[in-house]
C-alpha positions as CSV (number, residue, x, y, z in Angstrom):
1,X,-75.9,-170.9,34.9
2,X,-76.0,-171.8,38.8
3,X,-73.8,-174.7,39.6
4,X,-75.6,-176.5,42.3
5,X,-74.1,-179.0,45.3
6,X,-74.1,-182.3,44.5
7,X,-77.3,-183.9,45.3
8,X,-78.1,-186.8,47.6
9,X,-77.9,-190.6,46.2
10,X,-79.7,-192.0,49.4
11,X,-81.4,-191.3,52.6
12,X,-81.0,-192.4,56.2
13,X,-84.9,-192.5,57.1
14,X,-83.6,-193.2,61.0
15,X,-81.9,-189.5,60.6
16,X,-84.5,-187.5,59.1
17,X,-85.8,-186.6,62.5
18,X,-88.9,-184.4,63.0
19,X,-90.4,-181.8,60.3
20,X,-89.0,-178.9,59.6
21,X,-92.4,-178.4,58.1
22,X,-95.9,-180.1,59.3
23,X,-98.4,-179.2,56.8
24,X,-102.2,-180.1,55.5
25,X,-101.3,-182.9,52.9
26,X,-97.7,-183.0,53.3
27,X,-94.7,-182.7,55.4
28,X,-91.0,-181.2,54.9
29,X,-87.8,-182.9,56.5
30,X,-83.7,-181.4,56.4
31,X,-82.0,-183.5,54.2
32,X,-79.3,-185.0,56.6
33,X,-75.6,-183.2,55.5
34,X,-77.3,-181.5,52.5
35,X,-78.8,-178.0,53.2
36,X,-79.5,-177.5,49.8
37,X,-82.0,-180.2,49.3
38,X,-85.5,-181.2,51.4
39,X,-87.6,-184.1,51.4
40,X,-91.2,-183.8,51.0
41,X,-93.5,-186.9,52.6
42,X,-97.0,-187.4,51.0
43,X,-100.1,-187.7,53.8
44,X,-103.4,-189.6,53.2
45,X,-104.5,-186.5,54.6
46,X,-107.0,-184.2,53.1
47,X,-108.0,-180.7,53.3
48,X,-111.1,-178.4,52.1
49,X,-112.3,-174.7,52.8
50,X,-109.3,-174.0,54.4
51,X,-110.5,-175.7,57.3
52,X,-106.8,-178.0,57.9
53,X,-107.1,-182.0,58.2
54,X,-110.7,-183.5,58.0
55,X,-110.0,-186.6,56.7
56,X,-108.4,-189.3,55.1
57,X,-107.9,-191.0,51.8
58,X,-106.4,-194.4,52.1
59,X,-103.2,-195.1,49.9
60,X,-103.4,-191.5,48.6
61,X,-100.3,-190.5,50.1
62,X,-98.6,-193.1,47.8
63,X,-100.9,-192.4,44.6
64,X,-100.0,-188.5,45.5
65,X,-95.6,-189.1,45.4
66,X,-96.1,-191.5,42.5
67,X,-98.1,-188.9,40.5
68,X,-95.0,-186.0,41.3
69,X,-92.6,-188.6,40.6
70,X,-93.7,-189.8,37.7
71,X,-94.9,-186.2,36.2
72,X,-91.8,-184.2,37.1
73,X,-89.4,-187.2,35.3
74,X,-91.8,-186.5,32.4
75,X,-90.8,-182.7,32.2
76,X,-87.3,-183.4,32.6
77,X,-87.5,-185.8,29.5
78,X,-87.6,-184.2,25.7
79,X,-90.1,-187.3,24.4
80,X,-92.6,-185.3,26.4
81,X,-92.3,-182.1,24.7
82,X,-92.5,-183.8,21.5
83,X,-96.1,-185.1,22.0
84,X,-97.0,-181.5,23.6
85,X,-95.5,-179.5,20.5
86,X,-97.5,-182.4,17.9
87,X,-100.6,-181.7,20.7
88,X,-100.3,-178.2,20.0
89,X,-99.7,-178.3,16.6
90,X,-103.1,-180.1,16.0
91,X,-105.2,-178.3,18.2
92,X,-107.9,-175.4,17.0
93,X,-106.5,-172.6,18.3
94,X,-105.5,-168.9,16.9
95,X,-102.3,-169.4,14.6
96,X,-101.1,-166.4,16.1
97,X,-101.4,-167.8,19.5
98,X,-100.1,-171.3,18.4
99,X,-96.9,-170.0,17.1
100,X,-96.2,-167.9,20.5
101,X,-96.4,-171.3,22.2
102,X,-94.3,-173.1,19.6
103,X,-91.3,-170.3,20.2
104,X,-89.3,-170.0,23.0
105,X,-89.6,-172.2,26.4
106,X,-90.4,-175.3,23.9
107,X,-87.4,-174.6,21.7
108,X,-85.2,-175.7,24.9
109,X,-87.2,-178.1,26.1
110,X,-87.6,-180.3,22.8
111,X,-83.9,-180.4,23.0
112,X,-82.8,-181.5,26.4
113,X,-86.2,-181.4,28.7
114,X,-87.9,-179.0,31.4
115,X,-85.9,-177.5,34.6
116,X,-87.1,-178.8,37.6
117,X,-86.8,-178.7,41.1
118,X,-87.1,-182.4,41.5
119,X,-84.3,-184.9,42.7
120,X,-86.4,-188.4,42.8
121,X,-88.7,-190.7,45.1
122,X,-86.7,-192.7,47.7
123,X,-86.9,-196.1,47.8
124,X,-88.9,-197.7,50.6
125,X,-86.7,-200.4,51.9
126,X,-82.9,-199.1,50.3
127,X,-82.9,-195.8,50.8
128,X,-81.7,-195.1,47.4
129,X,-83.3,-191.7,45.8
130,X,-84.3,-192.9,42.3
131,X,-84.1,-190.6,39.4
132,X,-85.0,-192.4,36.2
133,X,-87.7,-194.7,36.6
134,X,-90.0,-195.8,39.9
135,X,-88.3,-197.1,42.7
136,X,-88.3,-200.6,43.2
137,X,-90.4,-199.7,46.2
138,X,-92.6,-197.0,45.8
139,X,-93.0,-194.4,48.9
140,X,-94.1,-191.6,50.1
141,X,-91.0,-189.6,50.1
142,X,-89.7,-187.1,47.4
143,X,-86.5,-185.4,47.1
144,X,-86.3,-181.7,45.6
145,X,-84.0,-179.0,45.8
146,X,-84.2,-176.0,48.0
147,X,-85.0,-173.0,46.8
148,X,-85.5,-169.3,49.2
149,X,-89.1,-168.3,49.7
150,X,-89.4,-164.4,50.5
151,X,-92.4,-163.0,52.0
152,X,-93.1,-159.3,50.7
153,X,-92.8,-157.1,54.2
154,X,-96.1,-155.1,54.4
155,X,-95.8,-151.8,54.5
156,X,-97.9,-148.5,55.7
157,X,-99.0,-145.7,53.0
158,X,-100.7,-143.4,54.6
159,X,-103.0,-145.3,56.7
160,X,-103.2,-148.0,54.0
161,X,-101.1,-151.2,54.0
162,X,-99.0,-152.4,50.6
163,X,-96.8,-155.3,50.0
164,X,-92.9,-154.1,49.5
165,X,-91.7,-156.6,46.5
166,X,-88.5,-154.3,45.9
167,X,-86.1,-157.8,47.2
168,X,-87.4,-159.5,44.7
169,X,-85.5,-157.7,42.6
170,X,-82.2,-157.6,43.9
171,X,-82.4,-161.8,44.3
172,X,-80.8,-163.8,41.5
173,X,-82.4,-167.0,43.4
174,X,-85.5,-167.9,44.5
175,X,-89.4,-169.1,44.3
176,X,-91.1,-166.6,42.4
177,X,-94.4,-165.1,44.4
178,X,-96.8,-165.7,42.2
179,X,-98.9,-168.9,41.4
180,X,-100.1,-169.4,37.9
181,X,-103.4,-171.1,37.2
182,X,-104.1,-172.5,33.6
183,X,-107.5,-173.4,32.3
184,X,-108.1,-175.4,29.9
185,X,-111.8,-175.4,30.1
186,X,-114.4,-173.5,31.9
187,X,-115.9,-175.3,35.4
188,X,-119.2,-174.5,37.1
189,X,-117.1,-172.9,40.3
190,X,-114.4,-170.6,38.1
191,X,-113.7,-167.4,38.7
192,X,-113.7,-166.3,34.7
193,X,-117.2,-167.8,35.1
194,X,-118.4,-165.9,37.5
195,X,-116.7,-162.4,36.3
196,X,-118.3,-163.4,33.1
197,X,-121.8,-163.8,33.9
198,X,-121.7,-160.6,36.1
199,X,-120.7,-158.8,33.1
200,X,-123.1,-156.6,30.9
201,X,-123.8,-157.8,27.2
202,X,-121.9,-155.9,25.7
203,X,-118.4,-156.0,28.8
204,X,-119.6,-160.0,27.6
205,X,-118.4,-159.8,24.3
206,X,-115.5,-158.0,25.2
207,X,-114.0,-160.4,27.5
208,X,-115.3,-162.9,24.7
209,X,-112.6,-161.3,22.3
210,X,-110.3,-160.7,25.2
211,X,-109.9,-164.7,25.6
212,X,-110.2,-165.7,21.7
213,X,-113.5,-166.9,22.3
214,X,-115.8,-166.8,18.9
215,X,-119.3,-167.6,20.7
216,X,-120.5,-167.3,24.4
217,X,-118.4,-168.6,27.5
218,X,-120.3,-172.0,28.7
219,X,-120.0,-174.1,31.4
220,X,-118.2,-177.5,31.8
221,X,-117.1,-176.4,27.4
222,X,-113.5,-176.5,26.3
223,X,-111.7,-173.3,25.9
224,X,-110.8,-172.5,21.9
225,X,-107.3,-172.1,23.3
226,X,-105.8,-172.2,27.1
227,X,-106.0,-169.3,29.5
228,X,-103.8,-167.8,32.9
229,X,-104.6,-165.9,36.0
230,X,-101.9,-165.4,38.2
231,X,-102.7,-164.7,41.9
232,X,-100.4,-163.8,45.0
233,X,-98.5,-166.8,46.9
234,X,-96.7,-165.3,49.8
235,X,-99.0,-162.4,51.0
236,X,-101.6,-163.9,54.2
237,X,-104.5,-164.2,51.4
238,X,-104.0,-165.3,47.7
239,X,-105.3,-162.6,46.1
240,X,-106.3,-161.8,42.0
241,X,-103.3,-159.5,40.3
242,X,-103.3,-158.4,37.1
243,X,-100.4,-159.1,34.4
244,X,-98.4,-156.0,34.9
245,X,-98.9,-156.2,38.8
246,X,-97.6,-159.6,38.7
247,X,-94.5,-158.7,36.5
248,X,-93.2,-156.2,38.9
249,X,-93.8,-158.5,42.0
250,X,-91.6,-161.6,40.2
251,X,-88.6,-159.8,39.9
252,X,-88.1,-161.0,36.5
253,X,-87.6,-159.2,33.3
254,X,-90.2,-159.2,30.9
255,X,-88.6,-162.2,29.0
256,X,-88.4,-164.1,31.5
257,X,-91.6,-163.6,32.6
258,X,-92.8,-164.2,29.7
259,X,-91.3,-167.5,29.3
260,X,-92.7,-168.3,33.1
261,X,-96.3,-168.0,31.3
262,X,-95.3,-170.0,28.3
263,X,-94.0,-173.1,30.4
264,X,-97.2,-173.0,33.0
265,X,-98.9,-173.0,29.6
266,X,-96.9,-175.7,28.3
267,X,-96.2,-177.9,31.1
268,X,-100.3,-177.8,31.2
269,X,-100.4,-179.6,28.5
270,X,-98.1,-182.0,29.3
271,X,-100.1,-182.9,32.4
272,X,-103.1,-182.6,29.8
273,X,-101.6,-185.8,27.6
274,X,-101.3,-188.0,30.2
275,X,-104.7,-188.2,31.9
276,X,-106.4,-187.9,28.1
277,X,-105.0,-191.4,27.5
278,X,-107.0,-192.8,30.7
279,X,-110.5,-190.5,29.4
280,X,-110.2,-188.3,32.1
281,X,-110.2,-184.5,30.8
282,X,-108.0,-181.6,32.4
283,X,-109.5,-178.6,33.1
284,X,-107.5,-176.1,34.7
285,X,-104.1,-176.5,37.3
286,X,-101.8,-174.6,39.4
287,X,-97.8,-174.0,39.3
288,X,-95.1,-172.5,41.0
289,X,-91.6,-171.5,39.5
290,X,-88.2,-170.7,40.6
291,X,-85.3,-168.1,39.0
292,X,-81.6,-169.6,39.9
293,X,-79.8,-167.0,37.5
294,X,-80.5,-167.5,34.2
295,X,-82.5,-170.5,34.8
296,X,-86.2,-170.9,35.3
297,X,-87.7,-174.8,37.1
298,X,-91.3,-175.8,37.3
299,X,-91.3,-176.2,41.1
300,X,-94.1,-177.0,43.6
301,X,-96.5,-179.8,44.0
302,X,-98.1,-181.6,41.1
303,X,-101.1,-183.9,41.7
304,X,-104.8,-184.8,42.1
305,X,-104.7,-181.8,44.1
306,X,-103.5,-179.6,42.3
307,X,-105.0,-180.1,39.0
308,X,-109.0,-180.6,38.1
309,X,-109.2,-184.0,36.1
310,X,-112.9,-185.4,35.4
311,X,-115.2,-187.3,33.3
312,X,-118.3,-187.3,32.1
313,X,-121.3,-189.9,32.5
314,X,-124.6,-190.5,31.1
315,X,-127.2,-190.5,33.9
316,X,-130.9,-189.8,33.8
317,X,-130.9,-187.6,30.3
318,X,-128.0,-185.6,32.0
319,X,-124.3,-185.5,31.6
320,X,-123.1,-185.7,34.9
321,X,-119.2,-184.2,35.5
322,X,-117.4,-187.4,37.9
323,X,-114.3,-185.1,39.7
324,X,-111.4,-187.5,40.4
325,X,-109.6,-184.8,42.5
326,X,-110.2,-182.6,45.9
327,X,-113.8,-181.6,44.3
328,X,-115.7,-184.8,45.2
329,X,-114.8,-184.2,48.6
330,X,-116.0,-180.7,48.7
331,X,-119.2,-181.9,47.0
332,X,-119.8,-184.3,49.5
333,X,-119.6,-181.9,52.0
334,X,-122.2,-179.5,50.5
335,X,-124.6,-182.1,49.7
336,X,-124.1,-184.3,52.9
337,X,-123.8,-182.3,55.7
338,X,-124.8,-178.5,54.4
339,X,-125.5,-177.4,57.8
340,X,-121.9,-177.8,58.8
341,X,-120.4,-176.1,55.4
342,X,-122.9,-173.5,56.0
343,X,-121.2,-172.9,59.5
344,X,-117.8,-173.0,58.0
345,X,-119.0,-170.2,55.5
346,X,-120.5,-168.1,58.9
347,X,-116.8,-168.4,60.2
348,X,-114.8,-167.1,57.7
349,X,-117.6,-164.2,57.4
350,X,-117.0,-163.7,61.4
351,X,-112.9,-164.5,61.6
352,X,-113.0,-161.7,59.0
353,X,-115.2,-159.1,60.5
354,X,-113.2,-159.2,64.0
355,X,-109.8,-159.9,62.6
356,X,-109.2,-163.5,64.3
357,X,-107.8,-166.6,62.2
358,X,-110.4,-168.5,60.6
359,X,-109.6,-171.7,62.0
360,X,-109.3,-170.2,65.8
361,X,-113.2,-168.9,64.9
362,X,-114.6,-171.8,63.9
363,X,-112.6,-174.3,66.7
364,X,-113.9,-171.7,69.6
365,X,-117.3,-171.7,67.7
366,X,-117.6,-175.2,67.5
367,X,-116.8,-176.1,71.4
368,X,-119.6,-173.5,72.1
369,X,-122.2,-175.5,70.4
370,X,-122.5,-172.1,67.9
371,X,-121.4,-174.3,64.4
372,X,-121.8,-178.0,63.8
373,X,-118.9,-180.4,64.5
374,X,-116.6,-181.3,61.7
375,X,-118.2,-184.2,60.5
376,X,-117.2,-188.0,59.8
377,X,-116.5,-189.0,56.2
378,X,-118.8,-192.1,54.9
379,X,-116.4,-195.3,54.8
380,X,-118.4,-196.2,51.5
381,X,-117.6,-192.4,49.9
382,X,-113.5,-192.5,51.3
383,X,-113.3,-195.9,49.7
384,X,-114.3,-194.4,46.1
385,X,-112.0,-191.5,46.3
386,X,-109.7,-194.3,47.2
387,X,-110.2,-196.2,44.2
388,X,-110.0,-193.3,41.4
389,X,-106.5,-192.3,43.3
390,X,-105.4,-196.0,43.0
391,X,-106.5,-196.2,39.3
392,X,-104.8,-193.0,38.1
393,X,-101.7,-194.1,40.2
394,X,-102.0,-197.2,38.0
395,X,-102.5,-195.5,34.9
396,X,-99.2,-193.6,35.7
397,X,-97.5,-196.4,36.2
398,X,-98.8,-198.5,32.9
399,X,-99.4,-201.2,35.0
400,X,-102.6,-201.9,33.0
401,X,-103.7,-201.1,29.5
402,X,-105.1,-197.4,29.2
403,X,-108.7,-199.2,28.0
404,X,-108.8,-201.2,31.3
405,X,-108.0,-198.3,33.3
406,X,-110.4,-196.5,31.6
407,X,-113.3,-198.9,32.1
408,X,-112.4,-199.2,35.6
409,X,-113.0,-195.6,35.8
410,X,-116.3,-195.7,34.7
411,X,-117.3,-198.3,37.0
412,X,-116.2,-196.0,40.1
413,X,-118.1,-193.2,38.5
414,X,-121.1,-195.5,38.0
415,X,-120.3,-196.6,42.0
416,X,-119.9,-192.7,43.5
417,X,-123.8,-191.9,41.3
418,X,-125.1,-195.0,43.2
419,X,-124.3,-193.5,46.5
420,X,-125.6,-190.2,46.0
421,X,-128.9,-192.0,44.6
422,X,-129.2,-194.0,47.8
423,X,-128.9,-190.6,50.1
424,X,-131.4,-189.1,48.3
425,X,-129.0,-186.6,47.2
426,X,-128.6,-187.4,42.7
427,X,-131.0,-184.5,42.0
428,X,-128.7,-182.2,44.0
429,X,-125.8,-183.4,42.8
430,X,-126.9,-183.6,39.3
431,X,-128.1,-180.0,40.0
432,X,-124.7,-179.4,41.0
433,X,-122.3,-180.9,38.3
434,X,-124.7,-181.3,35.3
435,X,-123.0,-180.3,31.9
436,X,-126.5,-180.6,29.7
């Protein structure tokens, strides 16, 4: 195992100095006399359809670096991979599956906790970078350590164009290309959901058997047991790859692959535990890992936006799916101002025909008065996503009892319905996230 430099106890916010990285949602600084290390800010920023920065969620920023914080401490700690083995143990799943899960990755983990990129959160007025714990004063900067991102070189095969992963394997360190997504559950947008219902009856039942289903895939329904795609990370599109396609772009060996798909699998659950003690239900969510030798880390983001948490309420004979994460704001978008996401879809169709950048497309576009102007956010609307973002922060903090959080929860659900009802817009949107 890697021996890496000594990490950083505190930060000098005067000597952080500009990005290294200026992102969507979040910016990357140098840690000062510490190449191995980088600090990740937090924005209030937000960012749907690929579109960049179209608006801000008050306090999110902080809600965002709490949620890593507090979740990455969580891996690192063995109490957390007791609960998910007892989880696991109890849930109805295939006993076949169930004792894969149980062997391996969780083994290590029971023992002495989860590998993990993350250093701590810095203190807001000291400076210290806090490991165990919150900060005295919360902020908005993390501390992780640095790991080499490799973009495949594309190459030419006779006239086509492939991705050359051939470094990977000759790295002993490094983030591994690939993102893994697991669901939990199946959403009214998901890809399995829309492969499925393309299928023919028969291809149906197939892919029924294929993901230990025992009766027909349905929408906004639990899964029997959990799932995983995998999908590209460092090519210029995220693209679908299949499981032995995605082996030989990691690098790793089959084992260690392997035990990549067992701890997205498990560190799922993890995430899973914690919102189910507020009432909010995890659906699917994204990771990243790393290789340093022998040893494998959860690496990557970890928050709202990352992961799809929800509830459900009760309105008008319906049950109505409430998204505390990025999906409200894509909602509102499609139900508020349609003409101006319907323009966003006519620039990606044109960026892609003529071989521009989306973004350049639909900037140039707009100036010419061809698609509608990105458009301003309700105050009302922000303020809700606001509040859920505060409450989970709260809830991961145990400032309050799980049943008030909970409550509270429900009244911003009750809150978001009220608004859509007083646009005119609750058939649509009950249209759009009913679950029966």
């Amino acid at each position: 195992m890697s021996h890496p430099a000594p990490a950083p106890t505190h930060l000098d916010f005067s000597k952080l100095g500009e990005p290294v990285y200026r992102g969507s949602v979040q910016n990357l600084y140098a840690v000062p006399d510490h190449p191995g290390f980088v600090v990740c800010e937090t924005t209030p920023a937000g960012s749907v359809f690929d579109v960049g920065s179209i608006f801000n969620i008050e306090g999110n920023d902080l809600s965002r670096a709490i949620f890593r914080h507090a979740m990455y401490s969580r891996l690192g700690k063995p109490e957390t991979w007791h609960r998910v083995k007892k989880a696991i143990e109890s849930a109805p799943m295939d006993d076949s599956w169930r004792k894969e899960l149980l062997s391996g990755p969780l083994e290590t983990m029971l023992e002495r906790g989860a590998a993990t990129h993350h250093i701590g959160m810095v203190d807001a007025k000291t400076g210290e970078i806090v490991r165990e714990g919150m900060p005295a004063n919360p902020s908005c900067y993390n501390v992780v350590r640095r790991f080499p991102v490799m973009h495949p070189p594309q190459r030419t095969l006779l006239g086509a164009h492939v991705f050359d992963y051939a470094h990977f394997h000759q790295s002993a360190t490094y983030v591994v290309p690939l993102e893994y997504i697991v669901r939990f559950g199946v959403t009214s947008g998901s890809s399995i959901l829309k492969k499925y219902q393309s299928l023919s009856d028969a291809a149906k039942r197939a892919y029924e058997q294929e993901l230990g289903l025992s009766k027909p895939m349905g929408i906004w329904e639990m899964l029997e047991r959990p799932i995983y795609d995998l999908t590209s990370k460092y090519e210029p599109e995220d693209r679908a790859v299949s499981k032995q396609e995605a082996l030989i772009m990691s690098g790793l060996s089959s084992e260690d692959f392997l035990t990549t798909i067992k701890m997205a699998i498990l560190g799922g659950w993890a995430v899973r535990e914690l919102l189910e003690s507020a009432g909010l239900l995890l659906w699917d969510l994204k990771w990243e890992f790393a290789v340093d030798r022998e040893e494998l880390l959860f690496v990557d983001t970890i928050d709202a936006d990352s992961f799809r948490g929800t509830g459900f309420l009760g309105v008008e004979g319906s049950k109505l799916v409430i998204h505390y994460n990025k999906q409200a704001m894509r909602d509102y978008y499609r139900l508020v101002h349609p003409d101006w996401f319907a323009g966003i879809n006519d620039a990606k169709q044109h960026a892609q025909k003529i071989g521009v950048p989306f973004k350049q497309v639909l900037r140039e576009g707009q100036a010419a008065g061809k698609w509608p102007a990105t458009p301003v956010v309700d105050a009302e609307f922000l303020a809700l996503q606001s509040r859920k973002t505060a409450l989970i922060r709260e809830h991961v903090l145990s400032q309050r009892s799980a049943d008030a959080i909970r409550a509270d929860l429900q009244t911003t659900a009750e809150a978001e319905v009220t608004f859509y009802r007083q646009k005119g817009l609750l058939k649509e949107l009950l249209k759009m996230n009913s679950a029966g």
